[in-house]
N, C-alpha and C positions, 0 to 999 in steps of 0.2 A: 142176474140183472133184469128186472123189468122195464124193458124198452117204451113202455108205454111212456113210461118216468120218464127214462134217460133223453129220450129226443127233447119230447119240449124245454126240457132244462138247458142243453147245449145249444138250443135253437135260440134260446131268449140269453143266454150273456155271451154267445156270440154277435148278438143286435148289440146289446147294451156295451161289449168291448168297442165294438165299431162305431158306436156315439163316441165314447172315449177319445177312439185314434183320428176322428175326421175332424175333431174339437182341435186337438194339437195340430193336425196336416193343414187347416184351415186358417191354423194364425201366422200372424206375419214372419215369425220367425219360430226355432225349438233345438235346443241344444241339441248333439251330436257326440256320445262318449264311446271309446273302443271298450271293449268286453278284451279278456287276456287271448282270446284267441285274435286279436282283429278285426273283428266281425262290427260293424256297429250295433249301438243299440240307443233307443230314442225318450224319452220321457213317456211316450205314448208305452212303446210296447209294454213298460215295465208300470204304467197305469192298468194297462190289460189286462197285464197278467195277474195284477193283484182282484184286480174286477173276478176272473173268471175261476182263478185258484178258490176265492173265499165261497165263491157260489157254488163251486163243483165240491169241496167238503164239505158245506153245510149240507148238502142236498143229498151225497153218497161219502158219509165220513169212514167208510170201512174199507172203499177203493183205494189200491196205491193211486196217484197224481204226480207223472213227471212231466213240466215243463221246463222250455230252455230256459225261461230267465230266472229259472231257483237252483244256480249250480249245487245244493247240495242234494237234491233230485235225483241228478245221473249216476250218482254210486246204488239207484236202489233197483232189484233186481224181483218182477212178480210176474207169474202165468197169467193174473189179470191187473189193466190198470187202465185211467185215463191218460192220455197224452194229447197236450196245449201246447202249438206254436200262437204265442198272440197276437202276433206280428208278424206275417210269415213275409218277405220283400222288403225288408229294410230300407235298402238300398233302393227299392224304386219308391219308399217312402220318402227315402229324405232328396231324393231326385224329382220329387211331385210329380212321377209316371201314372201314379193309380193301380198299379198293377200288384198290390198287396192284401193279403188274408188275412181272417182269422179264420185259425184250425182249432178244429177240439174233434180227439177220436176216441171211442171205449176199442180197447184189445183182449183179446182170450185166446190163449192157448196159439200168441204167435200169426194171429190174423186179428187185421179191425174189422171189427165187425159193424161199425156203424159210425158216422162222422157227419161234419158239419164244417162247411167251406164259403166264408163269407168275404164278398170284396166289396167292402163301404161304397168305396170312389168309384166304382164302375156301378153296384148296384144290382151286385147279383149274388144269389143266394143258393146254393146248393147243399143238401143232404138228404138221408138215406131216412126212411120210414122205419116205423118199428120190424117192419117183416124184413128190410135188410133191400127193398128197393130203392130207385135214388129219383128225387125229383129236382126239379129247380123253381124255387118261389117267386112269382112277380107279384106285385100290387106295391101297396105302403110298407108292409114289413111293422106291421103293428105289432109291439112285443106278446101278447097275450093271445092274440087269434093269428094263424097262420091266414096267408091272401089266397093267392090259386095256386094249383100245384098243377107242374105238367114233370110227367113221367118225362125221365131223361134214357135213351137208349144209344149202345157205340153204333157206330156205322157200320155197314157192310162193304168190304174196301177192295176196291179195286187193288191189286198188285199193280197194274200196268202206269197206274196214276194216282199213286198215293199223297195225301195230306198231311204234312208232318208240321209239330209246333215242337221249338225250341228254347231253349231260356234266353230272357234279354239280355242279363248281365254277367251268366255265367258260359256264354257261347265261347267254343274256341275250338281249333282248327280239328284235334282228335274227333270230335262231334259234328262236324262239315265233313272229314272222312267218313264214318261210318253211315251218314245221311246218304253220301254219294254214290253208296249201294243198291240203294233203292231208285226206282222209277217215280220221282215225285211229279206231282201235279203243281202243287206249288206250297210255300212254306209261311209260317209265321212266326211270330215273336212274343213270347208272354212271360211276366215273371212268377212267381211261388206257385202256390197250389194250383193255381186257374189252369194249369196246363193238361194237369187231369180232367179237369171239370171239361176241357176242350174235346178229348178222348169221351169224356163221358159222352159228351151231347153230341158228339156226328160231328164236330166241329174241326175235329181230324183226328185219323188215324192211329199214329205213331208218336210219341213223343220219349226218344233217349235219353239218357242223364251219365254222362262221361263222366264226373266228377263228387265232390263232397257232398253230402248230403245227411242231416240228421233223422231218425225217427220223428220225430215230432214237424219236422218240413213235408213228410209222404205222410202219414198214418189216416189222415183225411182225407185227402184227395184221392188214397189208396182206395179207402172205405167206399166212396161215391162212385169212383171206378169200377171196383167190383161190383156195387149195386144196380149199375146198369150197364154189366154183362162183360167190361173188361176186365185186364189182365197186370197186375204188375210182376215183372220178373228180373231175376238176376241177370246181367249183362251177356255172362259169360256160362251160363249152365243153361239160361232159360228156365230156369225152378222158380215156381214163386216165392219172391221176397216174402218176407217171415218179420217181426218183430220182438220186442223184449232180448236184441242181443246186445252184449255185453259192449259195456261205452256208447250206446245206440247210435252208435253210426251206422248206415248203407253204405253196402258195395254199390258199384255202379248199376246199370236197373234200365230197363223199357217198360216206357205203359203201353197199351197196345191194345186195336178192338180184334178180338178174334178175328184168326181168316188172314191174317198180314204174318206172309210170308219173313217170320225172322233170319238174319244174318248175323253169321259171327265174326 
């Protein structure tokens, strides 16, 4: 894969899905349909997805491409591939929190290697440079030319006063136990990928994940995490979570900037 390609492509229809989804989030109203798991799903995401799927095979039509809103997707099985959540926060979309992405990651051999984490309604833009560093973009977000980049790095973490961020909607008391291990300083509340993006920037520490979660909800946040210098791992081994397994679901999982003393 030439990354020289591959960013700017994931860079520009993850702007262009996020026009899509703020067009929907911004009208006065937008259907609301369950998916067979439950899960909603919105007019927006599955605009998205069709946004970023047609842009990502014209552009690399040799790569597998699984995202969540093409269930016939998750039957397929490659050492490399893209993977698209295009709507990562449903639910604080159709809650009009703001607190929603769009993900797109390249994977190889069981790691992303590089990703792109966009939050239209907050207006913040995160991913990883060719070389596999992560920055976060400020300016207009002009599709064609990137604006300024500022190097994102984790923090150096206190043990005695750590920063932990949580999920908004998927909090629940197993995850306020294992929180209560630690010496925090103080906590906060985010939904989807931002929470990595949180870890990335110093923004905190520590961030757990007790519960369900698909490949395509991490594989980016994953990516920008490790680009500036954190960690994702298995809840319960501490081994780095890995990709392309089978069903792609996650076990449960901490992100985490080095130096933060894990508990099991």
């Amino acid at each position: 894969m030439q990354f020289d390609h591959l960013i700017p492509v994931m860079r520009r229809l993850a702007l262009e899905a996020g026009d899509v989804i703020l067009a929907v989030y911004e009208s006065p109203d937008f259907a609301v349909k369950a998916k067979s798991d439950a899960s909603p799903v919105t007019e927006a995401d599955e605009a998205a997805d069709a946004l970023i799927s047609a842009g990502l095979r014209a552009a690399f039509p040799d790569v597998t491409l699984i995202t969540e809103e093409q269930a016939d997707s998750h039957a397929l099985s490659a050492r490399t591939f893209l993977i698209v959540d295009p709507l990562d926060g449903t639910k604080e979309f159709v809650q009009r929190r703001g607190d929603f992405t769009v993900n797109i990651a390249y994977v190889q051999d069981g790691i992303p290697l590089r990703g792109v984490v966009y939050a239209p309604a907050k207006g913040r833009l995160f991913y990883t440079l060719p070389d596999g560093t992560a920055v976060e973009e400020t300016g207009a977000f002009d599709k064609a030319t990137p604006g300024p980049l500022q190097p994102i790095r984790v923090s150096t973490p206190d043990n005695s006063a750590l920063m932990v961020v949580a999920s908004k909607s998927h909090r629940d008391q197993a995850t306020d136990d294992y929180i209560a291990h630690y010496a925090v300083r103080d906590m906060t509340s985010a939904g989807s990928s931002l929470k990595f993006c949180l870890v990335a920037t110093g923004e905190a520490d520590l961030y757990p994940r007790l519960g369900r979660t698909m490949e395509w909800d991490t594989a980016a946040g994953d990516a920008v995490l490790r680009g500036a210098g954190g960690h994702v791992v298995h809840f319960d081994t501490h081994e780095p979570l890995t990709y392309g397994k089978p069903g792609w679901d996650n076990p449960f999982f901490i992100a985490h900037a080095p130096g933060v003393q894990l508990r099991k």
